[in-house]
Each structure stands twice: as structure tokens, then as C-alpha cells.
CHARMM internal coordinates of N, CA and C (Angstrom, degrees):
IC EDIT
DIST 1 N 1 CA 1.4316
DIST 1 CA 1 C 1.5276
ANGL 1 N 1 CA 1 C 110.70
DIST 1 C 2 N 1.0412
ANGL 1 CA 1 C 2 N 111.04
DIHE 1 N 1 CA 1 C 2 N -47.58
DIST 2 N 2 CA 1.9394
ANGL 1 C 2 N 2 CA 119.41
DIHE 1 CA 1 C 2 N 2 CA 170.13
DIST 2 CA 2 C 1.3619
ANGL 2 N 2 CA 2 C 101.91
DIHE 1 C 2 N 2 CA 2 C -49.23
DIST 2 C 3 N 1.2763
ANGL 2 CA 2 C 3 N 130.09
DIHE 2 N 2 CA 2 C 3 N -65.30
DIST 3 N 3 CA 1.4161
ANGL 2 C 3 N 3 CA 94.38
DIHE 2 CA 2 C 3 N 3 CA 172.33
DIST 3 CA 3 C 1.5708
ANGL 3 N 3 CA 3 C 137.39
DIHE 2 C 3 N 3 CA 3 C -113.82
DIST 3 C 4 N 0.9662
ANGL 3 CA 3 C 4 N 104.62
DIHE 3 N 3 CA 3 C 4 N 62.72
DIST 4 N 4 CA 1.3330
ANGL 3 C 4 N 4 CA 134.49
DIHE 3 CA 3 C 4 N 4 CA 148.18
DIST 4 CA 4 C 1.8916
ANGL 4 N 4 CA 4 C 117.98
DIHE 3 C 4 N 4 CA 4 C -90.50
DIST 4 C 5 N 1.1620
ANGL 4 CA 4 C 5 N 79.76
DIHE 4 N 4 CA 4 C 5 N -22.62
DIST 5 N 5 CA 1.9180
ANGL 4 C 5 N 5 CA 89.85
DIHE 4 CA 4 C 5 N 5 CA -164.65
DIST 5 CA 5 C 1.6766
ANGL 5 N 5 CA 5 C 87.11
DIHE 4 C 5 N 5 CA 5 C -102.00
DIST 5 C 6 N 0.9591
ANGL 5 CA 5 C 6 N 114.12
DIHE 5 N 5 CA 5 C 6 N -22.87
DIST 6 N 6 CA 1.5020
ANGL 5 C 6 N 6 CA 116.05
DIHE 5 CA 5 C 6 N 6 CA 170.83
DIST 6 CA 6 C 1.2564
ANGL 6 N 6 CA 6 C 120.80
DIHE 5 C 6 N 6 CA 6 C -58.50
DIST 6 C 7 N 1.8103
ANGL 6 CA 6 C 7 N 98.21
DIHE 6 N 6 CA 6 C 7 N -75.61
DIST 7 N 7 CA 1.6037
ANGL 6 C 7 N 7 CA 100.63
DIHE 6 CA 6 C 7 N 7 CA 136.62
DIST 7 CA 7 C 1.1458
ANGL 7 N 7 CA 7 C 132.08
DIHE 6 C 7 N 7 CA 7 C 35.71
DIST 7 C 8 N 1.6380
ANGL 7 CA 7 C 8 N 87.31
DIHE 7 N 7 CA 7 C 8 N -102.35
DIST 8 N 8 CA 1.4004
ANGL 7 C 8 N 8 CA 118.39
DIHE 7 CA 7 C 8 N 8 CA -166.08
DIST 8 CA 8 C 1.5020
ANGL 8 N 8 CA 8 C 112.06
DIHE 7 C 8 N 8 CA 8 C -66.29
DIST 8 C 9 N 1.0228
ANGL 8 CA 8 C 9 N 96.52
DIHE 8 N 8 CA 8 C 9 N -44.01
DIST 9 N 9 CA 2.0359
ANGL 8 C 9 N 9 CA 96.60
DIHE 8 CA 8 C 9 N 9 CA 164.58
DIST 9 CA 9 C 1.2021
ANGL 9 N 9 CA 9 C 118.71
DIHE 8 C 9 N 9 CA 9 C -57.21
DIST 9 C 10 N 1.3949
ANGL 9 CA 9 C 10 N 130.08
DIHE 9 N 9 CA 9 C 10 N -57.64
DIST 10 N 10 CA 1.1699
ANGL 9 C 10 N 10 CA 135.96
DIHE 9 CA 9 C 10 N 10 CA 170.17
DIST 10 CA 10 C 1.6916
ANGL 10 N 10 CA 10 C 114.67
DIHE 9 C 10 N 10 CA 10 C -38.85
DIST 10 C 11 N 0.8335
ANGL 10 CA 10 C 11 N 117.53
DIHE 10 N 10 CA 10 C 11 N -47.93
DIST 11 N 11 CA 1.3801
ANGL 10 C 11 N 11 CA 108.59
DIHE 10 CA 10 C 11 N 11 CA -178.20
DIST 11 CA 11 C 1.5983
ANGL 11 N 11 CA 11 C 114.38
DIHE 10 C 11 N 11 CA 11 C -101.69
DIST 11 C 12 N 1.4340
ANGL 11 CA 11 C 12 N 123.90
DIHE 11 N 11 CA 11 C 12 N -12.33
DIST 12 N 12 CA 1.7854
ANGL 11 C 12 N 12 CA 132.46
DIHE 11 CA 11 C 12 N 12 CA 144.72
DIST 12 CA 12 C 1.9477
ANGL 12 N 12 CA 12 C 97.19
DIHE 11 C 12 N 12 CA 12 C -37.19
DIST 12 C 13 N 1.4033
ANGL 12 CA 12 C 13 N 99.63
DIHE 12 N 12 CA 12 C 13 N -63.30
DIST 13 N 13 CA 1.6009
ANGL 12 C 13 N 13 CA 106.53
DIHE 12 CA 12 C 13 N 13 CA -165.79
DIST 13 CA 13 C 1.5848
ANGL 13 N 13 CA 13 C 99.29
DIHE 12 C 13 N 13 CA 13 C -48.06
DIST 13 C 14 N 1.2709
ANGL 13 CA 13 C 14 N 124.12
DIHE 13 N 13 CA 13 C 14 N -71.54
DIST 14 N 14 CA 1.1008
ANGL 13 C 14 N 14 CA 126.72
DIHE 13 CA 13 C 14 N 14 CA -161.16
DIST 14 CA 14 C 1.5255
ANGL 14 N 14 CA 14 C 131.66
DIHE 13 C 14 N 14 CA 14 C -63.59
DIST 14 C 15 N 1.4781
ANGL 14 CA 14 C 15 N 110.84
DIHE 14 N 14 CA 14 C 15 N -21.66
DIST 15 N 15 CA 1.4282
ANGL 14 C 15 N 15 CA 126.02
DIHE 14 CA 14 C 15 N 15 CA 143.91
DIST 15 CA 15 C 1.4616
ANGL 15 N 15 CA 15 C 121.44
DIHE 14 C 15 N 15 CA 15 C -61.98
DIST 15 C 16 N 1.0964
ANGL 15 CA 15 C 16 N 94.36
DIHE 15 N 15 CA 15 C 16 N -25.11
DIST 16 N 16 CA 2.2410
ANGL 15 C 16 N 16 CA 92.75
DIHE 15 CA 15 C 16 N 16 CA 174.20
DIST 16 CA 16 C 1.5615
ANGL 16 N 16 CA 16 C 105.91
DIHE 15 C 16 N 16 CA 16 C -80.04
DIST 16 C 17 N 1.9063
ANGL 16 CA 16 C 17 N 102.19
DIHE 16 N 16 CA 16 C 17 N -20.38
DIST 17 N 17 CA 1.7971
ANGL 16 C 17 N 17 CA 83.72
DIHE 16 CA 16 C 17 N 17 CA -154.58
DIST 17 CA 17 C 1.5184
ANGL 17 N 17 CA 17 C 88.71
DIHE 16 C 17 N 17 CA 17 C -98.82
DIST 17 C 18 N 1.6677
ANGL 17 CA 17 C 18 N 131.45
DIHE 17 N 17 CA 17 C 18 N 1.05
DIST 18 N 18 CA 1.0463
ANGL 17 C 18 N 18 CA 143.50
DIHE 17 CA 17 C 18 N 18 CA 163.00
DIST 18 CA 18 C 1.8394
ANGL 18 N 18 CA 18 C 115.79
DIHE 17 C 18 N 18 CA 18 C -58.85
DIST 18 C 19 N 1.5919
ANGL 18 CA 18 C 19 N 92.89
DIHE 18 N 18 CA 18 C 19 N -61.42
DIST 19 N 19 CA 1.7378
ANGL 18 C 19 N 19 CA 106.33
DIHE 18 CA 18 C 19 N 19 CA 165.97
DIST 19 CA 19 C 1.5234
ANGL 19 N 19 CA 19 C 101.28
DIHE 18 C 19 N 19 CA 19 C -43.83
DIST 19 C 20 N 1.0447
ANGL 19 CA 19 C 20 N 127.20
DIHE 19 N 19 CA 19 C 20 N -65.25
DIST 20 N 20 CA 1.7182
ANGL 19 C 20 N 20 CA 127.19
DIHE 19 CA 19 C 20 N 20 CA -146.95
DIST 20 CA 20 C 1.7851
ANGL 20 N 20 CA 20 C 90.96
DIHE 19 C 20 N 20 CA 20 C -76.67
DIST 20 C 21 N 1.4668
ANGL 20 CA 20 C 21 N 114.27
DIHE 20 N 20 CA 20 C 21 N -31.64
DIST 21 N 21 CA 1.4201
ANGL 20 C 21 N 21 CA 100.62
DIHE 20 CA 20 C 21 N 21 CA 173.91
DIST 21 CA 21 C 1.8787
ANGL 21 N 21 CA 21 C 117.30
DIHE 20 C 21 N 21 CA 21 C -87.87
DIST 21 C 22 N 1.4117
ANGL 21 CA 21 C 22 N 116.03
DIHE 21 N 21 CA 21 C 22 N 37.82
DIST 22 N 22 CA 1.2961
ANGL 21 C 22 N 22 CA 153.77
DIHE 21 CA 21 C 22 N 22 CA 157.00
DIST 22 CA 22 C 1.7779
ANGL 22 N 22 CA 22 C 81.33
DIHE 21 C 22 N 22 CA 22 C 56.07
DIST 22 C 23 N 1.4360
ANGL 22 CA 22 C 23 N 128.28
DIHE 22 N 22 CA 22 C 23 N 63.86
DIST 23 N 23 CA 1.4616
ANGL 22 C 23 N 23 CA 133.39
DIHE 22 CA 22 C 23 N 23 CA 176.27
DIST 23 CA 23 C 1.4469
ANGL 23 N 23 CA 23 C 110.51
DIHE 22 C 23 N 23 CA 23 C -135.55
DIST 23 C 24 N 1.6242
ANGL 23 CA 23 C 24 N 102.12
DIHE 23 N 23 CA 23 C 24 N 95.43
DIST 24 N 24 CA 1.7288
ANGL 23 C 24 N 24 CA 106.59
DIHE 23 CA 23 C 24 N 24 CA 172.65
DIST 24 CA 24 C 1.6094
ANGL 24 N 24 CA 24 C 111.25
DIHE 23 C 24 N 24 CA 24 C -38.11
DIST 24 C 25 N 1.7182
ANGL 24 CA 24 C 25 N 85.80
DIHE 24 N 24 CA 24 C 25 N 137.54
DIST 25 N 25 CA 1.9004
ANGL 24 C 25 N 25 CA 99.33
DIHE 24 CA 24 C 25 N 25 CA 175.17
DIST 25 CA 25 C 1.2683
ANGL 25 N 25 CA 25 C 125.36
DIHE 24 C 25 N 25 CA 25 C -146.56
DIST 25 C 26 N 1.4005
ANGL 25 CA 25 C 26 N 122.82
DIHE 25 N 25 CA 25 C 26 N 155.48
DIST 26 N 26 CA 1.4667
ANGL 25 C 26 N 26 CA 110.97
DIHE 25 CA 25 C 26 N 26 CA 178.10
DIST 26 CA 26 C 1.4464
ANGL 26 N 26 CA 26 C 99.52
DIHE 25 C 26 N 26 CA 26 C -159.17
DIST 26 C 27 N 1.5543
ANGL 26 CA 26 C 27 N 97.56
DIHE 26 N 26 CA 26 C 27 N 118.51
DIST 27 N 27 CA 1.7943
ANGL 26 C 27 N 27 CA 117.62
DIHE 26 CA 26 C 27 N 27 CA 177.04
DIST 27 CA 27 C 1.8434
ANGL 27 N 27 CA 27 C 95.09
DIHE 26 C 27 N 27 CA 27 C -53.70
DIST 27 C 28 N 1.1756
ANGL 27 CA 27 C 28 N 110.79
DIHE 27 N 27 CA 27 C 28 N 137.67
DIST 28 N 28 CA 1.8970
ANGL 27 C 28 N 28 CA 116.42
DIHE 27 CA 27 C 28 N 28 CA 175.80
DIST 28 CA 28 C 1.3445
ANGL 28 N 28 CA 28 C 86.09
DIHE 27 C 28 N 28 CA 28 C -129.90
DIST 28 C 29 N 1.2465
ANGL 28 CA 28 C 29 N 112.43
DIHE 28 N 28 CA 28 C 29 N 140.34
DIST 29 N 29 CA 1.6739
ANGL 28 C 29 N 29 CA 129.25
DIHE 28 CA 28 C 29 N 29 CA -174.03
DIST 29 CA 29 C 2.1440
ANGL 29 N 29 CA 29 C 72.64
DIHE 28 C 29 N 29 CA 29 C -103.53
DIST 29 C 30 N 1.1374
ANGL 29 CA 29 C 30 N 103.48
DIHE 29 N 29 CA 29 C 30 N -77.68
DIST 30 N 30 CA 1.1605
ANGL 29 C 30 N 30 CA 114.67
DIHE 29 CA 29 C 30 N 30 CA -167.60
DIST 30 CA 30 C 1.9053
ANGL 30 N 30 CA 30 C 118.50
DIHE 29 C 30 N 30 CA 30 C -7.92
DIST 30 C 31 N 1.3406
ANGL 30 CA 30 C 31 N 81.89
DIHE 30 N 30 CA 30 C 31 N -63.04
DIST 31 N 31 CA 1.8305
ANGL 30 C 31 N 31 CA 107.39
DIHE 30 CA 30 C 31 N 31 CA 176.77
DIST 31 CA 31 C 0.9054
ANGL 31 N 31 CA 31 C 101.76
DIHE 30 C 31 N 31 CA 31 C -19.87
DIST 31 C 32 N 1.7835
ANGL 31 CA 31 C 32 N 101.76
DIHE 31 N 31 CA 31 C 32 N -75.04
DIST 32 N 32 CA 1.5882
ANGL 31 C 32 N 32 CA 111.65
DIHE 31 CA 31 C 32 N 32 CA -158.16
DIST 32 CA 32 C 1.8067
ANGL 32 N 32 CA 32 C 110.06
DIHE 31 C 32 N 32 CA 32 C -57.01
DIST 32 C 33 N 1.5255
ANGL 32 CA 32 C 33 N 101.91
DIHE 32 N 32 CA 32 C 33 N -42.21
DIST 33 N 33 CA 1.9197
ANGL 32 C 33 N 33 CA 93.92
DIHE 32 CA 32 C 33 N 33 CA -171.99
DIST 33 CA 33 C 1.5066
ANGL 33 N 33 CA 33 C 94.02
DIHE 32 C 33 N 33 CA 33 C -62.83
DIST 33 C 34 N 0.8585
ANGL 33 CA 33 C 34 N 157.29
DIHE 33 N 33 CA 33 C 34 N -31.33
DIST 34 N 34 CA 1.2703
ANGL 33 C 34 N 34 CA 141.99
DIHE 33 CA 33 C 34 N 34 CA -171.35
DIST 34 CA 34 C 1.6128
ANGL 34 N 34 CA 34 C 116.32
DIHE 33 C 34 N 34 CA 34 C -59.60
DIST 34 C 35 N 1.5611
ANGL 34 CA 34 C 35 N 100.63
DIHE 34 N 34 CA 34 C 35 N -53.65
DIST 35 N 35 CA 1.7691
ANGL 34 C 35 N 35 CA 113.72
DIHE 34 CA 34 C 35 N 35 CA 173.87
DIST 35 CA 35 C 1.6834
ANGL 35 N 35 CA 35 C 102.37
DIHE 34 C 35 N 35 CA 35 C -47.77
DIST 35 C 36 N 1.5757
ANGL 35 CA 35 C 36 N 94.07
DIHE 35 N 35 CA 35 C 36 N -42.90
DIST 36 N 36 CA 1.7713
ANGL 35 C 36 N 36 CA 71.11
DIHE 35 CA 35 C 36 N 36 CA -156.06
DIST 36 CA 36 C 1.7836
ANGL 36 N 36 CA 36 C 97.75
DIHE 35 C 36 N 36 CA 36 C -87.95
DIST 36 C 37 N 1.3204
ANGL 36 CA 36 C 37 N 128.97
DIHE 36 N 36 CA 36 C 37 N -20.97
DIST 37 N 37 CA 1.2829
ANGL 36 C 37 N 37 CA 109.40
DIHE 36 CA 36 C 37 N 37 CA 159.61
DIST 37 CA 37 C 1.3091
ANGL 37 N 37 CA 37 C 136.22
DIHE 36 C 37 N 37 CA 37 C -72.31
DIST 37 C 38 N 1.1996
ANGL 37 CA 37 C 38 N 118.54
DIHE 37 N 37 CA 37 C 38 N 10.84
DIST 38 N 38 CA 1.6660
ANGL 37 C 38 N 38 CA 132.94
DIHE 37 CA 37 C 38 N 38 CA 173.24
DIST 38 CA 38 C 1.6532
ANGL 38 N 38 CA 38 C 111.71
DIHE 37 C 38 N 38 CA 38 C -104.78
DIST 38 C 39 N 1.7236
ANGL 38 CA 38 C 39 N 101.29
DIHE 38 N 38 CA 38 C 39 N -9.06
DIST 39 N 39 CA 1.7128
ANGL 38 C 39 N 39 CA 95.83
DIHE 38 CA 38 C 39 N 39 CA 174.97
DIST 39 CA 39 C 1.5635
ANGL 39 N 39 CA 39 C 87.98
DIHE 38 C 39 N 39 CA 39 C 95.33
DIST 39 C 40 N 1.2873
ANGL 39 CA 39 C 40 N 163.60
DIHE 39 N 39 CA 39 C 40 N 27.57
DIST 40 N 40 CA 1.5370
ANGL 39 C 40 N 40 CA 127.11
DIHE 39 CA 39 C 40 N 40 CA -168.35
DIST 40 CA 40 C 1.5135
ANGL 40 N 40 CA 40 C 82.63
DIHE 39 C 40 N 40 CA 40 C -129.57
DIST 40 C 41 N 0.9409
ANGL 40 CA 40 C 41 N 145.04
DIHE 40 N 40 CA 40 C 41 N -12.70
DIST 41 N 41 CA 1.2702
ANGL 40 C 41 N 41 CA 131.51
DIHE 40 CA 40 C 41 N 41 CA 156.54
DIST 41 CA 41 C 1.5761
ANGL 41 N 41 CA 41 C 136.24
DIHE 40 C 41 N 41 CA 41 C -126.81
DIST 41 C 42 N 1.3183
ANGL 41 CA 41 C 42 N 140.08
DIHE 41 N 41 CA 41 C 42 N 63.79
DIST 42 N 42 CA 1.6333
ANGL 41 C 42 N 42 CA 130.31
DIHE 41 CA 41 C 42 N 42 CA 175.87
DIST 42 CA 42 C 1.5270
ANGL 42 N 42 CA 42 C 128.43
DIHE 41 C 42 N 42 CA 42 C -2.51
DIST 42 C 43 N 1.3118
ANGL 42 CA 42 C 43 N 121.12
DIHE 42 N 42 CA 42 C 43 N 60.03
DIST 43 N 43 CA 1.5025
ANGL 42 C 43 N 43 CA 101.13
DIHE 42 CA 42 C 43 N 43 CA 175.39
DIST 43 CA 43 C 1.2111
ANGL 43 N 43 CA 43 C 103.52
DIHE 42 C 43 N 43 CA 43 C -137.36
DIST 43 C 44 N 1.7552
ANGL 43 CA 43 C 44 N 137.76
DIHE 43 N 43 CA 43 C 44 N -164.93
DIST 44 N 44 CA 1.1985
ANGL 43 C 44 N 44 CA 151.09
DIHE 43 CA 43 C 44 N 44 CA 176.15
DIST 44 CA 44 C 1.4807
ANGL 44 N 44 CA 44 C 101.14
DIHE 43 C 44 N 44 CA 44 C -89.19
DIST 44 C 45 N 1.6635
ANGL 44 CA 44 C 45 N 122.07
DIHE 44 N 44 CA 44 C 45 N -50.43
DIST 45 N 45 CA 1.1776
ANGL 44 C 45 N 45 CA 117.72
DIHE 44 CA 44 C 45 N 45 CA -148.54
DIST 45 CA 45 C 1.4079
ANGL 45 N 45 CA 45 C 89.93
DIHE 44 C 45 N 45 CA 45 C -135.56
DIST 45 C 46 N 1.1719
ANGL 45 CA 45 C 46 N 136.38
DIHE 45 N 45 CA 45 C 46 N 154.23
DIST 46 N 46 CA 1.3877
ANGL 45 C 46 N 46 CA 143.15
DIHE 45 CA 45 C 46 N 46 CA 130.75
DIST 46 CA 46 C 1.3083
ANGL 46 N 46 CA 46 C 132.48
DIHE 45 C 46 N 46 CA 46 C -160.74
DIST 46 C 47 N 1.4539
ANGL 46 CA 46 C 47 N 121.36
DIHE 46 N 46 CA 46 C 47 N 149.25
DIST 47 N 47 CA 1.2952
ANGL 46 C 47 N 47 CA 123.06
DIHE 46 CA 46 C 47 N 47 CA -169.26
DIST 47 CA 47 C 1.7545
ANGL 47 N 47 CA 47 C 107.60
DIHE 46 C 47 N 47 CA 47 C -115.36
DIST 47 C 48 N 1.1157
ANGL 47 CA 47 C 48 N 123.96
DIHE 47 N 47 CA 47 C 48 N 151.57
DIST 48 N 48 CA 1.3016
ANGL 47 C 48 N 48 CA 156.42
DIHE 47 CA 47 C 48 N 48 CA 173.29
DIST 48 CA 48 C 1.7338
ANGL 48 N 48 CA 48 C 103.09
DIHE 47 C 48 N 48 CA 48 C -93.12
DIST 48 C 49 N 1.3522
ANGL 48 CA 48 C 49 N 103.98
DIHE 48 N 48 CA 48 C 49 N 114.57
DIST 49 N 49 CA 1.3177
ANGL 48 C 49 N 49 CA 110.14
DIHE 48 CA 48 C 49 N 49 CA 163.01
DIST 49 CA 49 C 1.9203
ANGL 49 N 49 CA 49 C 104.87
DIHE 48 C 49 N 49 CA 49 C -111.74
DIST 49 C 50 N 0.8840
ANGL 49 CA 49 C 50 N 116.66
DIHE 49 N 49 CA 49 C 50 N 128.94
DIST 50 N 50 CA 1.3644
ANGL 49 C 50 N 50 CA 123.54
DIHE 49 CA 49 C 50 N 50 CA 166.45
DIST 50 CA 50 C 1.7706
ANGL 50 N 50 CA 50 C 125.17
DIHE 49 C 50 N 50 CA 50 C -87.73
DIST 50 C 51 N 1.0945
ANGL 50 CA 50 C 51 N 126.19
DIHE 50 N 50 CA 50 C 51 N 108.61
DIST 51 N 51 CA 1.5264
ANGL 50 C 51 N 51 CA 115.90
DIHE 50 CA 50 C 51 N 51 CA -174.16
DIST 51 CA 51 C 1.5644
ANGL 51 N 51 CA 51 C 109.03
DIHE 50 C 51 N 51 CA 51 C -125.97
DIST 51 C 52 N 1.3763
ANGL 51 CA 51 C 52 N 96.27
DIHE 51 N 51 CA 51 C 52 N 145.65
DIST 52 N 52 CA 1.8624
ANGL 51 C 52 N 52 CA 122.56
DIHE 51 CA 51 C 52 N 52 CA 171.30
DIST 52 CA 52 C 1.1991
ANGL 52 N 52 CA 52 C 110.32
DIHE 51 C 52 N 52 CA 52 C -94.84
DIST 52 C 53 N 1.5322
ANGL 52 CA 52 C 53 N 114.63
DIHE 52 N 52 CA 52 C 53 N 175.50
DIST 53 N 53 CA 1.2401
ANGL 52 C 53 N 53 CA 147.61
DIHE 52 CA 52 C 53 N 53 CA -175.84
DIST 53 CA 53 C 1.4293
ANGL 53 N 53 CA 53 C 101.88
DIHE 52 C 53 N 53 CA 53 C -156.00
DIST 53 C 54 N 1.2432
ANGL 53 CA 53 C 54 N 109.24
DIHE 53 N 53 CA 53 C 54 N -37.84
DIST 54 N 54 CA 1.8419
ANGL 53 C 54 N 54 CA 96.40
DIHE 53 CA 53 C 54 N 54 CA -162.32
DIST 54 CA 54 C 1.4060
ANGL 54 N 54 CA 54 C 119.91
DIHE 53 C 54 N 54 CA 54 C -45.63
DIST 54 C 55 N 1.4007
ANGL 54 CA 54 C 55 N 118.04
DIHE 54 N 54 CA 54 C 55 N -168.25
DIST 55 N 55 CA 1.8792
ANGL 54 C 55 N 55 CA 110.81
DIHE 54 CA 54 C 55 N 55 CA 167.48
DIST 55 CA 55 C 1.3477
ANGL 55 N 55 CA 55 C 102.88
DIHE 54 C 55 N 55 CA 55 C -94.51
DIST 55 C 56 N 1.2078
ANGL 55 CA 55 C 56 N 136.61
DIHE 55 N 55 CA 55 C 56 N -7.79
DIST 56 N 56 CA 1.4004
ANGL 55 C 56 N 56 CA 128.72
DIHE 55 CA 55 C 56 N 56 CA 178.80
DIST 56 CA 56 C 1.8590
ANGL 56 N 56 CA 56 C 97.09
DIHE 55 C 56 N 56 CA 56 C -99.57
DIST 56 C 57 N 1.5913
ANGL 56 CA 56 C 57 N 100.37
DIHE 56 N 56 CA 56 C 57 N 157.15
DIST 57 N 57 CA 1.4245
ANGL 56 C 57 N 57 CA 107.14
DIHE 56 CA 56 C 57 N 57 CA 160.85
DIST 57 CA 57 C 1.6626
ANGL 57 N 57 CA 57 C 121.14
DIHE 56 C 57 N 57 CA 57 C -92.83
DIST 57 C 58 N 1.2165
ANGL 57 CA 57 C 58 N 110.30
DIHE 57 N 57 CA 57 C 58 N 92.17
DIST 58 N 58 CA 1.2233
ANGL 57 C 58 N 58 CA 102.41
DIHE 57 CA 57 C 58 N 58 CA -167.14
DIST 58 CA 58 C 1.4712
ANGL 58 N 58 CA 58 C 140.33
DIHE 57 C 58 N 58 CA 58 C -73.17
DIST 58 C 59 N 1.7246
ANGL 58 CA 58 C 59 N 91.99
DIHE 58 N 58 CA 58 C 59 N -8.19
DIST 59 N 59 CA 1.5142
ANGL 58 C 59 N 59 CA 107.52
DIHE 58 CA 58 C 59 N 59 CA 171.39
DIST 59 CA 59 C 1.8126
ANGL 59 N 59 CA 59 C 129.63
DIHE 58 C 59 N 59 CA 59 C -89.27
DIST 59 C 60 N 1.3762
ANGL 59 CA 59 C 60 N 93.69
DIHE 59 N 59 CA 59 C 60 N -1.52
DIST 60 N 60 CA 1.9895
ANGL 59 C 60 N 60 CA 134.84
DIHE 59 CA 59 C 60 N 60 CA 162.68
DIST 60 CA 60 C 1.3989
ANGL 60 N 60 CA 60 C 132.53
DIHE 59 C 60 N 60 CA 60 C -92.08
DIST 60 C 61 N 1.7918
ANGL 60 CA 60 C 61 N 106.51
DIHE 60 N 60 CA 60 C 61 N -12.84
DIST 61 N 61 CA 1.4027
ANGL 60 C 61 N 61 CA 116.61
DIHE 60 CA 60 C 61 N 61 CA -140.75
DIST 61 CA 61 C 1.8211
ANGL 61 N 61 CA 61 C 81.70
DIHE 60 C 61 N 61 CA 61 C -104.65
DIST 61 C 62 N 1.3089
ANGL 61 CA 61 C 62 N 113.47
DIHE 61 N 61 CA 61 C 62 N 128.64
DIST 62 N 62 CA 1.7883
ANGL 61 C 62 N 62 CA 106.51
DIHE 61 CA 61 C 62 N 62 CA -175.20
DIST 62 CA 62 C 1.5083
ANGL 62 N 62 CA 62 C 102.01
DIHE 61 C 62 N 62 CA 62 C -102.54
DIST 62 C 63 N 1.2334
ANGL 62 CA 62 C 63 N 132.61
DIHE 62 N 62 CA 62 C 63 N -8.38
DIST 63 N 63 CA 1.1433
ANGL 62 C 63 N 63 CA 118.80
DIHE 62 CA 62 C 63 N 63 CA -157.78
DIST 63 CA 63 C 1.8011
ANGL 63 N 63 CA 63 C 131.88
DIHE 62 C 63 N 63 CA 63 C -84.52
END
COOR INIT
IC SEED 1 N 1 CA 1 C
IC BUILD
């Protein structure tokens, strides 16, 4: 469980240092089960971060 919660910081951090480097993001739990049920990655846990550049936020954008 510790590191899982470790984890979870670890990639909290890296979405903030994404924000401050002004680059839309969004943690996907989803992502990751997919990798590891398709074989493309070996692990217990993993998360999918998704990131932008565009001028719109596209992970905000409802339309």
C-alpha cells in the first residue's frame, strides 16, 4: 500500500510540474489498465497521464 501511495505522489508531482510548465493534463487510471492488459507494459500498477500543448484545454473543453 506505501507504495502505491507513493505512486500516487509521484505522479500528483509530475502533473503539477506539468501545470507550472503551462501543459494541459489528466492522470487516466484507465490508460494504464489497458497497457498492462494488452501486454505493453509488466507492472502491478500504472497510470496514464495524458498531456496538451494546444491553445485550447482539451480535457475542460465540453463542446
Amino acid at each position: 500500500m506505501i507504495r502505491c501511495t507513493d505512486m500516487g505522489i509521484a505522479v500528483g508531482a509530475a502533473a503539477a510540474k506539468a501545470k507550472d510548465l503551462c501543459i494541459d493534463n489528466r492522470v487516466i487510471y484507465t490508460v494504464g489498465a489497458a497497457a498492462r492488459v494488452s501486454g505493453l507494459l509488466d507492472a502491478d500498477v500504472i497510470f496514464g497521464i495524458l498531456l496538451s500543448v494546444t491553445g485550447k484545454n482539451i480535457f475542460f473543453d465540453r463542446r
